[in-house]
N, C-alpha and C positions, 0 to 999 in steps of 0.2 A: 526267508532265506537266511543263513549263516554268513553273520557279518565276523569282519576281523579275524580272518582264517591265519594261520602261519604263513600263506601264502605271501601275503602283503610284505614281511619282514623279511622274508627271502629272495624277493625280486628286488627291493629298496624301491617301489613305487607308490602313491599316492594311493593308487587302488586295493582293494581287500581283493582280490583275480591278479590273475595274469593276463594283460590285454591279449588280443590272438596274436598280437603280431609284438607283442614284448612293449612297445609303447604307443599310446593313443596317435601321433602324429609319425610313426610307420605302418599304419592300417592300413593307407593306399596302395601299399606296394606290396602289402602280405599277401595276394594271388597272384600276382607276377613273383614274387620270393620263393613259394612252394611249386608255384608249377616248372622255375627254372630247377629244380630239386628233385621233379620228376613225385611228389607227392600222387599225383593223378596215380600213378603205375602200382603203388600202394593201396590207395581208396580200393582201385578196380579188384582188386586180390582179396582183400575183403569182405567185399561184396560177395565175390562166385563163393567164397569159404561161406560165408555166413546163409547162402540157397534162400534169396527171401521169396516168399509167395504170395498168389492175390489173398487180399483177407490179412497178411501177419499187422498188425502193432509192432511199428521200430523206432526207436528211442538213439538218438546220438548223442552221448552227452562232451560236455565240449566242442562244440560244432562251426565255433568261428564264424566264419562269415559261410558257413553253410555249403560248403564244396562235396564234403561224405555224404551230407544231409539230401543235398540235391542229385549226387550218384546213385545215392542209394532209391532215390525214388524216380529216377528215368530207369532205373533197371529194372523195378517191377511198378509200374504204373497201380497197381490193383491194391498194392500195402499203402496204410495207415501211417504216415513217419513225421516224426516230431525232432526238431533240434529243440537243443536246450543249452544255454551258456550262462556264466554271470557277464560278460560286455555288453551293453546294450547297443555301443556303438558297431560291434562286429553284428551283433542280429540285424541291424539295419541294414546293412549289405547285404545280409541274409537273405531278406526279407526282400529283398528288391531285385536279386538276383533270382527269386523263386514264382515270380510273378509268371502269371497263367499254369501254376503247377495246384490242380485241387487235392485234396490229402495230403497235403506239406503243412504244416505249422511250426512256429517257432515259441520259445517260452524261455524267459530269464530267469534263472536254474542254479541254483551251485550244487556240484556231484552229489556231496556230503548230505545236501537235503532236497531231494528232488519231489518236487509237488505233485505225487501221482499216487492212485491208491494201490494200496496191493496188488500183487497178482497183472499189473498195467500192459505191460508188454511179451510179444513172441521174442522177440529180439533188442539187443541192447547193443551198439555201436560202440567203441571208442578208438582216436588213431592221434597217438604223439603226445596224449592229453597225460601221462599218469605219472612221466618222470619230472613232471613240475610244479607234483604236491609234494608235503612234507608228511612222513609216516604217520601222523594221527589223521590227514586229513586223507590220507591211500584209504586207511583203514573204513573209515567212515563211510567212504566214499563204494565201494566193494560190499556194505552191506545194504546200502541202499540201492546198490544194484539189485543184488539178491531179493531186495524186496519186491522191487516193483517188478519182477519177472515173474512168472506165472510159473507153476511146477513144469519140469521141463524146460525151459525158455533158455537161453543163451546169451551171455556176451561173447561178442566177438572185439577181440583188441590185438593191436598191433602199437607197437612202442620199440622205442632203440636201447636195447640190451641184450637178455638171454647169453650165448657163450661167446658175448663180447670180447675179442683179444686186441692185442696191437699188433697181428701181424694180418687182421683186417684192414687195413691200409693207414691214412693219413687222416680222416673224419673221426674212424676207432679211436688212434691216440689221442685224440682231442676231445674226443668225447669221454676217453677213461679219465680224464681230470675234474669234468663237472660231476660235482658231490652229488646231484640230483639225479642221477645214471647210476651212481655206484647200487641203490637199490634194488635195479632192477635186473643187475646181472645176475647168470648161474639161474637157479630158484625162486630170484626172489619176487617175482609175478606170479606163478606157480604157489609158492607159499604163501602168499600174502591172500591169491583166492582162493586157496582150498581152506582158509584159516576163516575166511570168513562165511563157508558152509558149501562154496563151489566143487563142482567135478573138474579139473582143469587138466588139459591135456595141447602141449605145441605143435601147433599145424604146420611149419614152416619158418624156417630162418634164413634170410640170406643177406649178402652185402650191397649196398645202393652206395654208390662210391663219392656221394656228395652228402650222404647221412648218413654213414656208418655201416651197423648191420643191425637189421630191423629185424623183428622176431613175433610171428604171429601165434596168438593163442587163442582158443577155444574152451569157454567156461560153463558148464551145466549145472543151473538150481536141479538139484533133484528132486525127482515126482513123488 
């Protein structure tokens, strides 16, 4: 795994990650924090976009304490689904929140070098993870997706940008100040994976009024 990412210098933490929940001693409260956020209403929309089936290989990278990871596998019992994070301490919540789930696995992962062979997965998760890398590690991170999908295969990602304004309410303006959003407005999802060899096309944008305006996309490795 890639140590010492630019991540570490732009959260000002100890860790080369970003904890899930921003620091190791507010982990307890990180699923009470997102589910007060209505995050759930998110995952679920994800899910129906991304159509998984008995039989798919699905991959969430960024998976925290496992909340998509475990949506995504009570919605089709029959797929294969793997989380993957650098926290070890959030996969132990994971892990323990997944208990009596068969076809669930968890794996300590960083985007940029994911331990899977070619071709690994149908489907590729991600939800909130991408505006709090720094552009070489976006980069990286986008072709190592592409790799481990199989021709054909898909990410599915959802993140707070696309035609982000401020006359999106009070979370928008707030969010248009953090440097780590400005990214991902307009294009800059869109270009970032069609740069790295994706099909990318937006499924949906809309405002959640405690997170902004969240903006879903859909990315195809071409066959």
């Amino acid at each position: 795994m890639t140590k010492h990412t630019p991540v570490t210098q732009a959260i000002g933490n100890e860790h080369d990650y970003l904890p899930a929940a921003g620091r190791d001693a507010m982990l307890p409260f990180y699923d009470l924090f997102t589910r007060a956020l209505g995050v759930g209403r998110v995952h679920r929309a994800l899910i129906r976009q991304a159509g998984l089936a008995p039989g798919d290989r699905v991959l969430e990278i960024g998976c925290g304490t496992g909340n998509l990871t475990i949506a995504a596998k009570d919605d089709q019992p029959g797929a294969e689904v793997v989380g993957t994070d650098p926290d070890p301490l959030a996969l132990v919540r994971a892990e323990r929140k997944s208990k009596g789930r068969s076809g669930l696995r968890y794996e300590r992962a960083y985007g940029q070098e994911l331990p899977f062979p070619d071709g690994s997965f149908d489907h590729v998760l991600s939800a909130f993870m991408l505006h709090h890398l720094y552009p070489a590690v976006k980069e990286a991170t986008a072709a190592e997706v592409l790799r481990v999908l199989r021709p054909g295969g898909q990410l599915h990602l959802v993140d707070i940008g696309g035609n982000l304004t401020a006359a999106d309410g009070f979370s928008a303006r707030r969010m248009l100040k953090n440097p780590h959003v400005a990214a991902n407005l307009g294009e800059g999802i869109p270009r970032l994976l069609r740069t790295a060899g994706f099909d990318c096309e937006e499924v949906d944008s809309r405002v959640y009024r405690h997170v902004s305006r969240v903006t879903y996309y859909r990315a195809t490795r071409p066959a």
